[in-house]
PyMOL commands that place a pseudoatom at each C-alpha (Angstrom):
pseudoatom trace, name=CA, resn=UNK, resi=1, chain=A, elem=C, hetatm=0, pos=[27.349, 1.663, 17.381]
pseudoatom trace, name=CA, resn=UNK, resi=2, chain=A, elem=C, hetatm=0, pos=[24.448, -0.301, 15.878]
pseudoatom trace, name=CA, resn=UNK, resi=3, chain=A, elem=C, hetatm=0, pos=[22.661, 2.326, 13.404]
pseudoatom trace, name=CA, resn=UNK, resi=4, chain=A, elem=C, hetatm=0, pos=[18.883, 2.463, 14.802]
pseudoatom trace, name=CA, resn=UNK, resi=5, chain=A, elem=C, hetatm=0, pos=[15.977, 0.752, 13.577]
pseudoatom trace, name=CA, resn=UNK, resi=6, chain=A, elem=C, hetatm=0, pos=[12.532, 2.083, 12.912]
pseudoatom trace, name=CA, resn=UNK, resi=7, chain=A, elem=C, hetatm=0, pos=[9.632, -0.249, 12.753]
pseudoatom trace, name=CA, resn=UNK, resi=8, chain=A, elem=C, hetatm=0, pos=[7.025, 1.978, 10.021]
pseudoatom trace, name=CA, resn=UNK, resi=9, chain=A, elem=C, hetatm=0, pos=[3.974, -0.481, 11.195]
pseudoatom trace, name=CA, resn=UNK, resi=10, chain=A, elem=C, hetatm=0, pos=[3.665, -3.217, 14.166]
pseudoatom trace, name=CA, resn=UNK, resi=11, chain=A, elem=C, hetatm=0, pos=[1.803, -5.936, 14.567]
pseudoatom trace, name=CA, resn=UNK, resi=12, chain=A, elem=C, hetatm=0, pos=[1.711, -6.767, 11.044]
pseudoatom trace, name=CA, resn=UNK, resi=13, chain=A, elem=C, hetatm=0, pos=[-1.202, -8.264, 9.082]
pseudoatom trace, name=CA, resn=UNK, resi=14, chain=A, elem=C, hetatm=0, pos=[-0.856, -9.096, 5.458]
pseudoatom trace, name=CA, resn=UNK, resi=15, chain=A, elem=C, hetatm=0, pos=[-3.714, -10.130, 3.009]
pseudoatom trace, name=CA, resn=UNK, resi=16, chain=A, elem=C, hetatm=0, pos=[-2.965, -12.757, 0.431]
pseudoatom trace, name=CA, resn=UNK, resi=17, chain=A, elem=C, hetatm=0, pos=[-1.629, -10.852, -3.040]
pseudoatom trace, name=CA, resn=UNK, resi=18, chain=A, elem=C, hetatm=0, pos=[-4.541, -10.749, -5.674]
pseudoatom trace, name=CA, resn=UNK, resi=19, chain=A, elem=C, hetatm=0, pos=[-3.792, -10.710, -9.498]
pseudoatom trace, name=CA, resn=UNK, resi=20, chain=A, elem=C, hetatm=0, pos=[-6.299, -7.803, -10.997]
pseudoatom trace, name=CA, resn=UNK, resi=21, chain=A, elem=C, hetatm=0, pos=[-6.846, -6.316, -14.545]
pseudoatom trace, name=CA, resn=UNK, resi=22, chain=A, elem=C, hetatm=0, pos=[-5.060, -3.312, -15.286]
pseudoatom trace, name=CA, resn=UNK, resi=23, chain=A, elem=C, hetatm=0, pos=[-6.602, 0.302, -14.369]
pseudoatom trace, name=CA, resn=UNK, resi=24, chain=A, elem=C, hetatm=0, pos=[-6.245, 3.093, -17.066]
pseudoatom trace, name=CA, resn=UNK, resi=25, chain=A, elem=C, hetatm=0, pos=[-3.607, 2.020, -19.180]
pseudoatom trace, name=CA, resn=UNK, resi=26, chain=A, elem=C, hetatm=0, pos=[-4.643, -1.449, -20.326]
pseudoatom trace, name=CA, resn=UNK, resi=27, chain=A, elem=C, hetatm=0, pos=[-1.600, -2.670, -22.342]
pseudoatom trace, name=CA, resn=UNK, resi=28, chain=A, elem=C, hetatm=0, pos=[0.345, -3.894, -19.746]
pseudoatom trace, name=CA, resn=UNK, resi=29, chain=A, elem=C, hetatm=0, pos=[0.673, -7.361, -17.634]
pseudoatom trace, name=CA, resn=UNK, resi=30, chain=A, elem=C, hetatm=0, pos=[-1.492, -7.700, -14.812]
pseudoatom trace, name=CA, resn=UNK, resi=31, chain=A, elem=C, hetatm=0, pos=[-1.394, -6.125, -11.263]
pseudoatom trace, name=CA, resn=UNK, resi=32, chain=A, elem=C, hetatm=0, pos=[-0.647, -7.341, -8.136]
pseudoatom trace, name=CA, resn=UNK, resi=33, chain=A, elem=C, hetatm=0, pos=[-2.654, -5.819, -5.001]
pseudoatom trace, name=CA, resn=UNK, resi=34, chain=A, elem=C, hetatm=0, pos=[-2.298, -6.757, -1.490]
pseudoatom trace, name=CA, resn=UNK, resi=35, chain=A, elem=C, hetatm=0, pos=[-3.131, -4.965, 1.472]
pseudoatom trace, name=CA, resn=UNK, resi=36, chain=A, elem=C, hetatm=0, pos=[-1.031, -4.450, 4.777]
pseudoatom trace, name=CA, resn=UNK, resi=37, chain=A, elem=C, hetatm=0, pos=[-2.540, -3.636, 8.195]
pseudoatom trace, name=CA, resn=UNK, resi=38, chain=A, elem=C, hetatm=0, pos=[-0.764, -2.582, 11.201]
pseudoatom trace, name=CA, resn=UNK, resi=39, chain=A, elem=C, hetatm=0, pos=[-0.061, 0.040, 13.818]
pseudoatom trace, name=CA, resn=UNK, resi=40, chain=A, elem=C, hetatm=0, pos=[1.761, 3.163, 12.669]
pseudoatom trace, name=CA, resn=UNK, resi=41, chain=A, elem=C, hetatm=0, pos=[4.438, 4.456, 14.429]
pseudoatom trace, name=CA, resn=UNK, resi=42, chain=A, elem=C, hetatm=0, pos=[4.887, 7.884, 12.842]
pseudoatom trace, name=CA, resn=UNK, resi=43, chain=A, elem=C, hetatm=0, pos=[2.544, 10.847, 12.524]
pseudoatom trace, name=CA, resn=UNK, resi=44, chain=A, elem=C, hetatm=0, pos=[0.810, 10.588, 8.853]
pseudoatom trace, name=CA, resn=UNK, resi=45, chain=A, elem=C, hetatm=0, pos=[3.089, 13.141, 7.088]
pseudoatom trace, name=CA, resn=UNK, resi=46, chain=A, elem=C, hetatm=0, pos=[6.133, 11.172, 7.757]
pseudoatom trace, name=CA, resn=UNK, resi=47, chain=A, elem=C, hetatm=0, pos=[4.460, 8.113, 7.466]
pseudoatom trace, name=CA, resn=UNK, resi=48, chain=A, elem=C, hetatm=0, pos=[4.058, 9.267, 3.772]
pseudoatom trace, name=CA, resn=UNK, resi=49, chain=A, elem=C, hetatm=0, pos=[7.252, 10.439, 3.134]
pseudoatom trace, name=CA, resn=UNK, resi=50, chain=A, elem=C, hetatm=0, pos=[9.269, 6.700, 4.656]
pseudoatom trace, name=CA, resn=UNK, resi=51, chain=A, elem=C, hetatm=0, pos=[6.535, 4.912, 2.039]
pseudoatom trace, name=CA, resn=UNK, resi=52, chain=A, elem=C, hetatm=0, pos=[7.685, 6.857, -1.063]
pseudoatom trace, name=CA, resn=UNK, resi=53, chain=A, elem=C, hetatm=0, pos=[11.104, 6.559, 0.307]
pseudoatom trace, name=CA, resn=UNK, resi=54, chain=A, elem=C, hetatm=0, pos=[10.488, 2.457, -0.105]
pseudoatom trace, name=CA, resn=UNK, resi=55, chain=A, elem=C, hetatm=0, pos=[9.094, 3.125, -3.669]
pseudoatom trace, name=CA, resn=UNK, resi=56, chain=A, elem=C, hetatm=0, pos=[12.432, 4.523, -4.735]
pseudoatom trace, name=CA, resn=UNK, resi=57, chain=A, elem=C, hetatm=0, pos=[14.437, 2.413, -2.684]
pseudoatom trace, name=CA, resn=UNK, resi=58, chain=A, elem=C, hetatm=0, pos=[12.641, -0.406, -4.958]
pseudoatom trace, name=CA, resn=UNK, resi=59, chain=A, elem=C, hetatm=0, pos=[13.441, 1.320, -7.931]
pseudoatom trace, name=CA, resn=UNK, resi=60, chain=A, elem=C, hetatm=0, pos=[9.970, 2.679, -8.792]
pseudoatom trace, name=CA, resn=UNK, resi=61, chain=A, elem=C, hetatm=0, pos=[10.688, 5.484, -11.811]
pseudoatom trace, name=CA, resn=UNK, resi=62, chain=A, elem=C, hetatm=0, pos=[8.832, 8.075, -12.406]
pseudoatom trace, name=CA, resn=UNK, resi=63, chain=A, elem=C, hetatm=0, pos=[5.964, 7.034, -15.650]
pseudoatom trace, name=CA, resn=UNK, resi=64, chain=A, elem=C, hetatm=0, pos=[2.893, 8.198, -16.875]
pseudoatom trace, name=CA, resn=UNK, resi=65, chain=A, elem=C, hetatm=0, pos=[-0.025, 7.600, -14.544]
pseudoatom trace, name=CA, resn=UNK, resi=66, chain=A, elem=C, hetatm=0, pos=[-1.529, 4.390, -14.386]
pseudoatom trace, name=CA, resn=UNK, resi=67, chain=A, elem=C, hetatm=0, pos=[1.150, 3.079, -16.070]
pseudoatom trace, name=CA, resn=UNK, resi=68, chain=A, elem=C, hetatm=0, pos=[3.118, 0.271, -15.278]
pseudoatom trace, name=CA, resn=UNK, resi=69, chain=A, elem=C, hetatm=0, pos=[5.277, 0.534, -12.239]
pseudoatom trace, name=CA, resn=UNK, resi=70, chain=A, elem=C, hetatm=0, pos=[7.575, -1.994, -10.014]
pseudoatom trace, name=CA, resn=UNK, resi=71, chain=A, elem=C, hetatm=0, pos=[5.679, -0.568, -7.011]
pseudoatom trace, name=CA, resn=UNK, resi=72, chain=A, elem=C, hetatm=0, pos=[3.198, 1.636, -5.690]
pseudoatom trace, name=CA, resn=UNK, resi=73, chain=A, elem=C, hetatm=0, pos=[2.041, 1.993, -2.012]
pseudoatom trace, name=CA, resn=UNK, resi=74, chain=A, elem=C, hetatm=0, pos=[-0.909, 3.994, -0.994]
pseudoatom trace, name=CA, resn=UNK, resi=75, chain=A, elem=C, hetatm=0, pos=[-2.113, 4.855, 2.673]
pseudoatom trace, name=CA, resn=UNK, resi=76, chain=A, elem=C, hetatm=0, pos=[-5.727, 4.143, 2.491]
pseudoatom trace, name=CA, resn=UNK, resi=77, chain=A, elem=C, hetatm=0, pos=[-6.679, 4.836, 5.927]
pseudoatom trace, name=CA, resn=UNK, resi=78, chain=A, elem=C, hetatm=0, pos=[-5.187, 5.873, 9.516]
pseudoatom trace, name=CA, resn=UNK, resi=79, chain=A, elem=C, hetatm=0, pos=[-7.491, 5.911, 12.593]
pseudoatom trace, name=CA, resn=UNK, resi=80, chain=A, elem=C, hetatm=0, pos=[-10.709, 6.889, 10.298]
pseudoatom trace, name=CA, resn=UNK, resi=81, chain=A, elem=C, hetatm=0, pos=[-8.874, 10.327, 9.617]
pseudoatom trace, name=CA, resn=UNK, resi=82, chain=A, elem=C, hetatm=0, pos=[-10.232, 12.721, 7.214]
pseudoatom trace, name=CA, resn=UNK, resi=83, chain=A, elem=C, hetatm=0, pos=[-7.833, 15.386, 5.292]
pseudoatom trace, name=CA, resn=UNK, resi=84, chain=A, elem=C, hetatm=0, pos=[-6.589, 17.340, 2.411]
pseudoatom trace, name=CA, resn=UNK, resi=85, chain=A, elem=C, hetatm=0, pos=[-3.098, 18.061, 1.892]
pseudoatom trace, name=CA, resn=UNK, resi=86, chain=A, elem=C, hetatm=0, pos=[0.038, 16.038, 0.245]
pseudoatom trace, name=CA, resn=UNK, resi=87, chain=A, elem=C, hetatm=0, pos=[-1.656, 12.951, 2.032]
pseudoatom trace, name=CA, resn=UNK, resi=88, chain=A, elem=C, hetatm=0, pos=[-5.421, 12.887, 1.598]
pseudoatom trace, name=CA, resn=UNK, resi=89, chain=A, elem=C, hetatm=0, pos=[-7.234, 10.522, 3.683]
pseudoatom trace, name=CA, resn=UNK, resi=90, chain=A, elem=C, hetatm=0, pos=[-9.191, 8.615, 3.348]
pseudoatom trace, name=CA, resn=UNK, resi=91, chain=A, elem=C, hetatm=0, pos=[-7.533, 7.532, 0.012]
pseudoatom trace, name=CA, resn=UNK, resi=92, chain=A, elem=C, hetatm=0, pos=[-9.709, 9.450, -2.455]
pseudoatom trace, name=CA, resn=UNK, resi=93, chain=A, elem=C, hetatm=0, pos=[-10.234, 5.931, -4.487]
pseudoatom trace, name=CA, resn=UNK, resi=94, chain=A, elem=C, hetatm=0, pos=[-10.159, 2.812, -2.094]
pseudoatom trace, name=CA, resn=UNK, resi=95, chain=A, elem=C, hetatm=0, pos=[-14.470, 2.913, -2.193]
pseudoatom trace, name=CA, resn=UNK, resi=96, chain=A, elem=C, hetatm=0, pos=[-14.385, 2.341, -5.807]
pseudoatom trace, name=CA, resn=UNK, resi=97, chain=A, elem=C, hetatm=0, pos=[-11.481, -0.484, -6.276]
pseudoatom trace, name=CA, resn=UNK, resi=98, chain=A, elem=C, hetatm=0, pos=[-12.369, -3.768, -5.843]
pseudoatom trace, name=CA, resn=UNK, resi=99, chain=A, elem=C, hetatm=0, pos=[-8.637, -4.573, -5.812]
pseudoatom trace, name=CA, resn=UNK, resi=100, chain=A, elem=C, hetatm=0, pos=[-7.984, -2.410, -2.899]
pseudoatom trace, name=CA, resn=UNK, resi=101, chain=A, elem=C, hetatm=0, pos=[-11.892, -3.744, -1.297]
pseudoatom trace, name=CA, resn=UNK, resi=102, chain=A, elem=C, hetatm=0, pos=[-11.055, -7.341, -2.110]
pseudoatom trace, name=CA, resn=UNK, resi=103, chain=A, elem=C, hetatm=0, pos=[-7.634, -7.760, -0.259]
pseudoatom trace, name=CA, resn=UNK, resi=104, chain=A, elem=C, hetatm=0, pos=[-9.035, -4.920, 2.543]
pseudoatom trace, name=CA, resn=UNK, resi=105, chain=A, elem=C, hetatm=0, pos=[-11.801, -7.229, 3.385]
pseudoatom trace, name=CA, resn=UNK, resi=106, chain=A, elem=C, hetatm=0, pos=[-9.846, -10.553, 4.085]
pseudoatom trace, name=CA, resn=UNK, resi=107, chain=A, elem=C, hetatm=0, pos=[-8.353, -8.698, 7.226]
pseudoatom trace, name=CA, resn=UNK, resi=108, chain=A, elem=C, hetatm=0, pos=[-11.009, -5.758, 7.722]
pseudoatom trace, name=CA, resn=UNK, resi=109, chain=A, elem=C, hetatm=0, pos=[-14.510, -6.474, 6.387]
pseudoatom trace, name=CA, resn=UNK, resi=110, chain=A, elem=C, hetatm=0, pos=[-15.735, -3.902, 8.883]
pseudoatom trace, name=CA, resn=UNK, resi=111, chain=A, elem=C, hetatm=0, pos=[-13.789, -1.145, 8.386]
pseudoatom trace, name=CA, resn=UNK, resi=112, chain=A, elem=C, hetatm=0, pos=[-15.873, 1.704, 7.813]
pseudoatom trace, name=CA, resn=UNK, resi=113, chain=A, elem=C, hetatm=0, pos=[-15.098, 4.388, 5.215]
pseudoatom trace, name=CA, resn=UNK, resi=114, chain=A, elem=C, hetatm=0, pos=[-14.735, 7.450, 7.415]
pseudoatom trace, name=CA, resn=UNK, resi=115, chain=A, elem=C, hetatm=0, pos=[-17.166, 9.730, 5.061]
pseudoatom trace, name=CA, resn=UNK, resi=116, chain=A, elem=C, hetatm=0, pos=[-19.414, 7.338, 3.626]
pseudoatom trace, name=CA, resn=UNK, resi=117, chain=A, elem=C, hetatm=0, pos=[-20.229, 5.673, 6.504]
pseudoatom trace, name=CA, resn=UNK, resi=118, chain=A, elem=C, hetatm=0, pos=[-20.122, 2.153, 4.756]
pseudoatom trace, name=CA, resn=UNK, resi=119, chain=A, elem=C, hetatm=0, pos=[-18.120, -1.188, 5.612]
pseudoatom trace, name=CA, resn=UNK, resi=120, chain=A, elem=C, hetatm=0, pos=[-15.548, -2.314, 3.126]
pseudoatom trace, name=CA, resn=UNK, resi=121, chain=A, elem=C, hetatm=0, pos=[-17.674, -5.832, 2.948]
pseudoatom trace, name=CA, resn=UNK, resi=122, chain=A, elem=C, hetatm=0, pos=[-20.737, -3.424, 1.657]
pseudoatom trace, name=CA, resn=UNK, resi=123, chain=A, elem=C, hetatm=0, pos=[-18.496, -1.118, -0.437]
pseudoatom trace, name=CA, resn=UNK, resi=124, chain=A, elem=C, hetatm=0, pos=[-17.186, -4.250, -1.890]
pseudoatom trace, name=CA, resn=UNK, resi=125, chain=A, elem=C, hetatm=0, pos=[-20.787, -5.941, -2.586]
pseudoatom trace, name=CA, resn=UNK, resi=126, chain=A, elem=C, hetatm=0, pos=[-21.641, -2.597, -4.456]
pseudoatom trace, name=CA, resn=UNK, resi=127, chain=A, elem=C, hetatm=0, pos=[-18.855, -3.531, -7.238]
pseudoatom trace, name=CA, resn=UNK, resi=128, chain=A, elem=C, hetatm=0, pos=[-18.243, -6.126, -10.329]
pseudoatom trace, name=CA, resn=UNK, resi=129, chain=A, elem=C, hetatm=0, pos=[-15.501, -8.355, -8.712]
pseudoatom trace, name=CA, resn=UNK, resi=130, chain=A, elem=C, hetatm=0, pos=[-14.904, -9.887, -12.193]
pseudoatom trace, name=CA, resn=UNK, resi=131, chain=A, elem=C, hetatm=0, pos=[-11.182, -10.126, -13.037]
pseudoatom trace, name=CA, resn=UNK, resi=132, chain=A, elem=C, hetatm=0, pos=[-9.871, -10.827, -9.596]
pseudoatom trace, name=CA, resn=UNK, resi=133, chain=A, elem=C, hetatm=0, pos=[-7.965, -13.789, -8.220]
pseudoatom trace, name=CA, resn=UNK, resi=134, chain=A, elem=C, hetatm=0, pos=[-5.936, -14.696, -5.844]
pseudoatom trace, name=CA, resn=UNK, resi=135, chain=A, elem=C, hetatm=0, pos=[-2.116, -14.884, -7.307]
pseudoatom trace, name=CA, resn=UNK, resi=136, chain=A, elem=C, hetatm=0, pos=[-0.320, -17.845, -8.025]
pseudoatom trace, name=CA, resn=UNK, resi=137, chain=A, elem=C, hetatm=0, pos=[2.717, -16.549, -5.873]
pseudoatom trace, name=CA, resn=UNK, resi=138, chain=A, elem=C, hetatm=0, pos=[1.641, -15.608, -1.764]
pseudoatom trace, name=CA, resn=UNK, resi=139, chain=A, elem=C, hetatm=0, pos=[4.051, -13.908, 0.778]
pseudoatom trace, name=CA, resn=UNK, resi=140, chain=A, elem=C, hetatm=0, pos=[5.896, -17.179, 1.814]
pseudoatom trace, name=CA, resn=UNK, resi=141, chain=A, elem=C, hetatm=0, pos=[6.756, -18.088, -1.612]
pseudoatom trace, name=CA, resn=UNK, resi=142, chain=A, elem=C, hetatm=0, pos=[10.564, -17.307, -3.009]
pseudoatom trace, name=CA, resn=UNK, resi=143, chain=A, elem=C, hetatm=0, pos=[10.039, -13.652, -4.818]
pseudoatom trace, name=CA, resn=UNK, resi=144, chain=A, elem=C, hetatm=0, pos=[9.903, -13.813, -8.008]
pseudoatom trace, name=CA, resn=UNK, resi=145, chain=A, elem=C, hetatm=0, pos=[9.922, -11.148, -11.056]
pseudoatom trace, name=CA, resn=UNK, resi=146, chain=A, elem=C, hetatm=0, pos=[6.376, -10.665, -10.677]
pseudoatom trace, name=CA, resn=UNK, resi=147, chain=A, elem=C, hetatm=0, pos=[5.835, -10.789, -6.494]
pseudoatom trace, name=CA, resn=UNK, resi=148, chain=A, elem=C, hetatm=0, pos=[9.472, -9.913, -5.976]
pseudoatom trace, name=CA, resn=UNK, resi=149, chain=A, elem=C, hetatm=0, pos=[9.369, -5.638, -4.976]
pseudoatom trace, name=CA, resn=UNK, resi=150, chain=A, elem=C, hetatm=0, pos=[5.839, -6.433, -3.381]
pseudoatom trace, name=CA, resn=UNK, resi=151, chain=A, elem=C, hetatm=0, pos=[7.112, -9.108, -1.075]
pseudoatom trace, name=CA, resn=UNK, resi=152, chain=A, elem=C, hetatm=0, pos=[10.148, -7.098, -0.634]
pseudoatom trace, name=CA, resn=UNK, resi=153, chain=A, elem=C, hetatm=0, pos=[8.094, -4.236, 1.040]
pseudoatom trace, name=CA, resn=UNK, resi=154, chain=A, elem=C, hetatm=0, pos=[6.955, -5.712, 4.081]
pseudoatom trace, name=CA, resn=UNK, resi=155, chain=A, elem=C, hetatm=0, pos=[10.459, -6.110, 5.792]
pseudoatom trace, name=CA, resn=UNK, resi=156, chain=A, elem=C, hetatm=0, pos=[11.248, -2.324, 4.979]
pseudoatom trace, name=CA, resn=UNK, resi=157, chain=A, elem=C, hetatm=0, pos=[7.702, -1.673, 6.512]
pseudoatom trace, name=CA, resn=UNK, resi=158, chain=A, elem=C, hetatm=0, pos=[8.982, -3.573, 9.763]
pseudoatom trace, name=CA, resn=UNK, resi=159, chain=A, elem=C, hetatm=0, pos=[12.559, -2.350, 9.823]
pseudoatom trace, name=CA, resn=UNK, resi=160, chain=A, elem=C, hetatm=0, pos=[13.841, 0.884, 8.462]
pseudoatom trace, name=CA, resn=UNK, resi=161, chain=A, elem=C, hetatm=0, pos=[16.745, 2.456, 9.638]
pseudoatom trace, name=CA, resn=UNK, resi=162, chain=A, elem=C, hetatm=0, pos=[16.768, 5.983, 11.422]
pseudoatom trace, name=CA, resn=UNK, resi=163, chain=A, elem=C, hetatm=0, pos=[19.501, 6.640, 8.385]
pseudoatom trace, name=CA, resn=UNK, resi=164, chain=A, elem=C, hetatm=0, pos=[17.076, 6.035, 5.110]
pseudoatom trace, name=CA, resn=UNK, resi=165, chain=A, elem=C, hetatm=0, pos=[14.536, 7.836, 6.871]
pseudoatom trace, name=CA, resn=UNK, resi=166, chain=A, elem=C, hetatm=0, pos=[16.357, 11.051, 7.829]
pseudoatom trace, name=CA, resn=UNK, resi=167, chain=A, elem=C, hetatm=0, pos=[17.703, 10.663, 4.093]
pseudoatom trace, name=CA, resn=UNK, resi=168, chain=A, elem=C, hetatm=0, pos=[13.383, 10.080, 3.010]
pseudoatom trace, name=CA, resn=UNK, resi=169, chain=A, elem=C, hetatm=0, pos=[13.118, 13.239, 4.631]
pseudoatom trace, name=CA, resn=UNK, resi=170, chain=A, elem=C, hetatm=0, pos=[16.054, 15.365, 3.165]
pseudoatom trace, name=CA, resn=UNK, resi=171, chain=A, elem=C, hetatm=0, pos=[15.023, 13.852, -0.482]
pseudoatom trace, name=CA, resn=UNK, resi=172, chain=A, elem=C, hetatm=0, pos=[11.573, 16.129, 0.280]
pseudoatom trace, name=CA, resn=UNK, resi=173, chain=A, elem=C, hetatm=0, pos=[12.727, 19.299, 1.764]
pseudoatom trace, name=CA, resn=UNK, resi=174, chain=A, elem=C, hetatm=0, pos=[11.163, 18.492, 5.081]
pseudoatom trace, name=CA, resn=UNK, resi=175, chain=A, elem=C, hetatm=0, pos=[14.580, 18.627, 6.362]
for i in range(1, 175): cmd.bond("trace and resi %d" % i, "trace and resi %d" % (i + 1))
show_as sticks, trace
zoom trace
């Protein structure tokens, strides 16, 4: 009885990785920021909950914010959406980040921020885009330390098994 599989997002789109600066906490090695489109396949809530379950799966532990971390996923947007709650969306930041604009734009340049109205491309022309490159290591290239838990996100966003979710929701109290 083959356990069943879950795709989180179709039709897949990846931007290349970028290499930023540090937010917050500046002693620490550079980040690494990409950003994944694709078509959800589960309501918001529990689209939330099977991300952080991929966090921990990757061994994210809990730090201090804006520490370091092996990984951190953030919804920024689902179908223009606008809410409060465990899962705010828009993403309360993504406007103000050119390493979340940067990446965004190479798939989306005309997304448009659901409550201000603008495109990513003119969100992104607003900001200093010092400090910002693409990384040495892309998708295709064998994981390393650095690219290894981001590369290793985008199969568990294709393929996650009915199992680790249930168990994602359980680990919340949802269940």
């Amino acid at each position: 009885n083959p356990m069943k599989r879950i795709a989180l997002l179709q039709n897949l789109r990846l931007s290349p990785i970028y290499e930023t600066a540090p937010v917050g906490v500046m002693d620490q090695p550079p980040f690494l920021n990409a950003v994944v489109e694709g078509d959800a396949t589960l309501p918001p809530e529990d689209l939330l909950v099977a991300v952080k379950h991929i966090e921990h799966e990757l061994g994210r532990q809990p730090r201090e914010r804006w520490g370091p971390r092996e990984i951190d996923l953030d919804i920024l947007d689902v179908d223009g959406l606008i809410r409060e709650g465990d899962l705010v969306l828009p993403h309360p930041r993504w406007h103000e980040r050119t390493f979340v604009l940067q990446p965004l734009c190479d798939l989306a340049p005309e997304l448009r921020h659901p409550v201000l109205q603008r495109t990513a491309a003119e969100l992104l022309a607003s900001l200093d885009a010092d400090g910002i490159q693409r990384a040495p290591r892309q998708w295709g290239d064998h994981p390393t330390d650095d690219t290894a838990s981001l590369i290793l996100t985008v199969p568990r966003l294709r393929d996650v098994t009915e199992a680790m979710f249930t168990e994602a929701l359980r680990e919340v109290g949802a269940i």
